[in-house]
C-alpha positions as CSV (number, residue, x, y, z in Angstrom):
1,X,0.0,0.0,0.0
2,X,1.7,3.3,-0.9
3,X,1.9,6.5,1.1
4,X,0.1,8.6,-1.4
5,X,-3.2,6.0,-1.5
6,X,-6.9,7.4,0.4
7,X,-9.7,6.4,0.4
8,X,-13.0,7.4,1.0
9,X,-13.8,5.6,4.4
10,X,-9.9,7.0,6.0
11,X,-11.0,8.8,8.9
12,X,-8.7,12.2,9.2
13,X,-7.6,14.1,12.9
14,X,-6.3,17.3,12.9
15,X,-4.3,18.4,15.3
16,X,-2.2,21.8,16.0
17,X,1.3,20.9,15.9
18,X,4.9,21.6,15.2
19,X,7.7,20.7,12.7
20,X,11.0,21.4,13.8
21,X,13.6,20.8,10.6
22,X,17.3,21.6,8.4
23,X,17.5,23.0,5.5
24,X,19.5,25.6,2.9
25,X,18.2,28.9,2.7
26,X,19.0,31.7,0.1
27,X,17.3,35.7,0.4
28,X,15.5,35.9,-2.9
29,X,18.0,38.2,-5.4
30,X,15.7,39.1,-8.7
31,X,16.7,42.5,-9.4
32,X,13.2,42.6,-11.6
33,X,11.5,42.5,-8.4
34,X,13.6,45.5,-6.3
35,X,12.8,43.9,-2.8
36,X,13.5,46.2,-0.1
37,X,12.1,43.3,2.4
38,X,14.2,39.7,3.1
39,X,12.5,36.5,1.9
40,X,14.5,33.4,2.6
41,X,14.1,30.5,-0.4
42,X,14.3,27.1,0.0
43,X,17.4,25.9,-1.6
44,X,17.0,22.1,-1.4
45,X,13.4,21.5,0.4
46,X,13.1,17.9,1.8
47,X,16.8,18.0,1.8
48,X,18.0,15.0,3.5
49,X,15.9,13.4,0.7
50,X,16.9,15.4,-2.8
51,X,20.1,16.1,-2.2
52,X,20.6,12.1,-2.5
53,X,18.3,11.8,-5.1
54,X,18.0,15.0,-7.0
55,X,14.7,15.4,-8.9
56,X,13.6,18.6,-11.2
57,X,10.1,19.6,-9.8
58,X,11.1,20.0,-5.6
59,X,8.3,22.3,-3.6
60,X,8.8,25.5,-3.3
61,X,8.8,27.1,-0.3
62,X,9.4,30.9,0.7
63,X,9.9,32.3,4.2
64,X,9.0,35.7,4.8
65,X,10.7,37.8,7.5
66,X,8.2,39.3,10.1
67,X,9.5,42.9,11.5
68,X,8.2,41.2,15.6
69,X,6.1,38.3,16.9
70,X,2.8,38.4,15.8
71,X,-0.6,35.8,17.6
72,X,-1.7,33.4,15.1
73,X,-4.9,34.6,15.0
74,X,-3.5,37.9,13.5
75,X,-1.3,36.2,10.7
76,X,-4.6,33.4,10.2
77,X,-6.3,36.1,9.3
78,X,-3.7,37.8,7.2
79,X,-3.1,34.7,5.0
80,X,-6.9,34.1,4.5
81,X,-6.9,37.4,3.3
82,X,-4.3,36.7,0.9
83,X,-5.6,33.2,-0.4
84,X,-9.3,35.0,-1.0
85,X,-7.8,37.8,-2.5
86,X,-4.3,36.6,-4.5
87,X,-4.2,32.8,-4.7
88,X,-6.2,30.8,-2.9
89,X,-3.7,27.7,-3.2
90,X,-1.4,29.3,-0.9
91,X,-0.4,27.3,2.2
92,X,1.3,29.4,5.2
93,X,2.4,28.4,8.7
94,X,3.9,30.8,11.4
95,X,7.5,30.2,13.0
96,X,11.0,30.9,13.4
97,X,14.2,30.4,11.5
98,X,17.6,29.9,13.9
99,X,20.4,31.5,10.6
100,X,23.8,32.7,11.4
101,X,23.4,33.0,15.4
102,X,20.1,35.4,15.0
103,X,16.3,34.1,15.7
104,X,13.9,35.5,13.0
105,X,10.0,35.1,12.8
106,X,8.8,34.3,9.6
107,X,5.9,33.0,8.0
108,X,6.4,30.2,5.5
109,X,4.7,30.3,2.4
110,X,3.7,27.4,-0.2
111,X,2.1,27.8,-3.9
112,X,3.0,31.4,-4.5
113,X,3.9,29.8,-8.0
114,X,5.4,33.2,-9.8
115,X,7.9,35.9,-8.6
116,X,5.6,39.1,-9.9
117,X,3.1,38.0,-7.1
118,X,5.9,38.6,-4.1
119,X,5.0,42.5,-4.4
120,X,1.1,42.2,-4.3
121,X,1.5,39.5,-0.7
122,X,3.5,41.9,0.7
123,X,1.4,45.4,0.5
124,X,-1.7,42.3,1.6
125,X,0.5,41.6,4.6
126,X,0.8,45.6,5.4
127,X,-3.0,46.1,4.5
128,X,-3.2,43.2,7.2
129,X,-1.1,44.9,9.6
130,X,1.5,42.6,9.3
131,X,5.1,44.2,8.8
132,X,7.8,42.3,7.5
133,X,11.0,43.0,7.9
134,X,13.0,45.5,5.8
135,X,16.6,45.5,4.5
136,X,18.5,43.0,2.3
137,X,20.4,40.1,4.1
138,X,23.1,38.5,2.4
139,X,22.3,34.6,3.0
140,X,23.3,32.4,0.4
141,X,22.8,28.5,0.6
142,X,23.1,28.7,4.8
143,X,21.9,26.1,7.0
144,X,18.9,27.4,8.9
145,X,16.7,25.4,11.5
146,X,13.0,26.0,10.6
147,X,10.3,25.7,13.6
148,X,6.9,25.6,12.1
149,X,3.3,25.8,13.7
150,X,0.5,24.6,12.0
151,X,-2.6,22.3,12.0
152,X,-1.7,18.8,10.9
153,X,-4.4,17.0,8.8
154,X,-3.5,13.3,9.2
155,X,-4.5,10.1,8.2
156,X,-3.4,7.1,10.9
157,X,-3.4,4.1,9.2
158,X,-1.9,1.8,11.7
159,X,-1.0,2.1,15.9
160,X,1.1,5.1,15.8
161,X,1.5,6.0,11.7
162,X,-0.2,8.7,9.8
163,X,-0.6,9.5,6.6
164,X,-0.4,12.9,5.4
165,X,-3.6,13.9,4.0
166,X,-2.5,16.5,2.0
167,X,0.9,16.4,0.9
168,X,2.2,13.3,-1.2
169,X,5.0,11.2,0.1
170,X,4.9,12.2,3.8
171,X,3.9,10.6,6.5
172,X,4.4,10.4,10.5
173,X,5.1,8.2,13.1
174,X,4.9,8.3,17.6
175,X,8.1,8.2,19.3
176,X,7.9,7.2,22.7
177,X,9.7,10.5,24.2
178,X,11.2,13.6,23.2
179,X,14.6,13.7,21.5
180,X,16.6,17.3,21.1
181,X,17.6,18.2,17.8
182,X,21.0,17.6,18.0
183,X,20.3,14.2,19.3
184,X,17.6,13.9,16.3
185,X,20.4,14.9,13.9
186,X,22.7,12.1,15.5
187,X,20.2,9.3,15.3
188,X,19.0,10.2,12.3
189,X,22.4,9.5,10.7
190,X,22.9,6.3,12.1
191,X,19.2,5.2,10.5
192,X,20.7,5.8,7.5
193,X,23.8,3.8,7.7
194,X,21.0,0.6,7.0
195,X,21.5,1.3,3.3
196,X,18.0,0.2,2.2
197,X,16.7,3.0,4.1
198,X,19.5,5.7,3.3
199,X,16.9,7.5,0.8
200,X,14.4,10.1,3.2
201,X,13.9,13.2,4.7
202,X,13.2,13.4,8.4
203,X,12.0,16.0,10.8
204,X,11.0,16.0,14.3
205,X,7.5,17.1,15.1
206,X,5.0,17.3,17.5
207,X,1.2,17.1,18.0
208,X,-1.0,18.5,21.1
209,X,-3.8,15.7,22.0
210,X,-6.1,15.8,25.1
211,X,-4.0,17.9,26.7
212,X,-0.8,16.3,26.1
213,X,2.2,16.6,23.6
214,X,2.7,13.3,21.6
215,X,6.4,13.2,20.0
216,X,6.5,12.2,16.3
217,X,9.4,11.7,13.5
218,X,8.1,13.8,10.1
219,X,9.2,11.2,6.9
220,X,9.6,12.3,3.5
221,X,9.9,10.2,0.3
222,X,8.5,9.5,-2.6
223,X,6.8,6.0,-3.3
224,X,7.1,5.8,0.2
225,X,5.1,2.8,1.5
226,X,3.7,1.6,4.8
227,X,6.2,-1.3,4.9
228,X,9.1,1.5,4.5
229,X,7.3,3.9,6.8
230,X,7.2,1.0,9.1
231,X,10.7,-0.4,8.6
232,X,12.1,3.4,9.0
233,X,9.7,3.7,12.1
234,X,11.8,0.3,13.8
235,X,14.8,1.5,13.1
236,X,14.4,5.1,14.9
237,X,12.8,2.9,17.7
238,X,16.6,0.8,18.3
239,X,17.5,4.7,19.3
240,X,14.9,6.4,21.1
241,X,13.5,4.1,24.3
């Protein structure tokens, strides 16, 4: 059974939660678009998972700089702005970025499909009361730890797996405690020294549920399949007791 499968009688939770990952980041450079505001690229989304097997058509995702800390009620209300009024594909989700020793808030933004709409987001965001941050920052290919917060529509499938319900190729699974992400990082590698599961992305995450956090592992990879999910899912278990 792949990953990617539904069907009509899969019962989906939702549940506010948190993804905590690694990836490049680059400040958008077009001169045609003569940004005075810094909005991070991803250089190699899913990276632990393309930059082993590099593919042409990778997500896109853009993080947006925000000028303080704003609720999430504000910045809901900002993006449903944007998506009724801009695109209505576009998926966002407040956090932070740890770059280059500095903390940043940013909201990260999926769908926004062409460049020429950065300008029209942005004076939404201000309409919205929503500043983001001005000045050019020169960040090119840099590691940056991304903390997101956002409603996770899942799929479980099995004790302790869930399906993604919206994104192909990504799926989660419990762990039974909480792992820091330097000791994520570490186990993480030694999972992928068993070579027939050297090919993912992984992310720790989180999901609040009757009042209580439950710790998951995030998985990304295409043609993922239950079996794998489950044979990836074992092999984090040997670690994290």
């Amino acid at each position: 059974m792949e990953a990617t499968e539904r069907k009509a009688t899969d019962l989906t939770i939702e549940r506010f939660g948190w993804i905590t990952k690694e990836e490049p980041l680059s400040c958008i450079t077009d001169v045609n678009l003569n940004l005075n505001i810094c909005i991070l690229e991803a250089v190699s989304p899913f990276f632990g998972y393309y930059d082993d097997q590099p593919k042409t058509s990778k997500p896109q995702y853009l993080y947006w700089f925000l000028e303080r800390h704003y609720t999430m009620e504000h910045l809901i209300r900002a993006l449903e702005y944007i998506r009724l009024n801009c695109n209505k594909n576009i998926d966002g989700a407040s956090g932070q970025i740890y770059i280059l020793n500095e903390n940043y808030p940013v909201i990260r933004m999926l769908n926004l499909v062409q460049y020429n709409q950065i300008t029209t987001v942005q004076a939404m965001f201000e309409k919205m009361g929503v500043n983001l941050k001005k000045g050019n920052r020169k960040i090119q290919n840099q590691m940056g730890l991304i903390q997101l917060n956002k409603f996770l529509h899942l799929i479980p499938v099995e004790e302790g797996l869930y399906l993604d319900e919206g994104i192909s190729h990504r799926a989660f699974f419990k762990i039974p405690r909480y792992v820091s992400w330097e000791e994520f990082k570490k186990i993480t590698t030694e999972v992928k020294y068993d070579t027939s599961l050297i090919f993912f992305d992984a992310a720790r995450a989180a999901f609040m549920e009757e009042g209580e956090i439950v710790e998951l592992v995030r998985i990304y990879r295409e043609n993922l399949t239950i079996e794998k999910l489950k044979a990836i899912k074992e092999r984090y278990l040997k670690f994290i007791q």
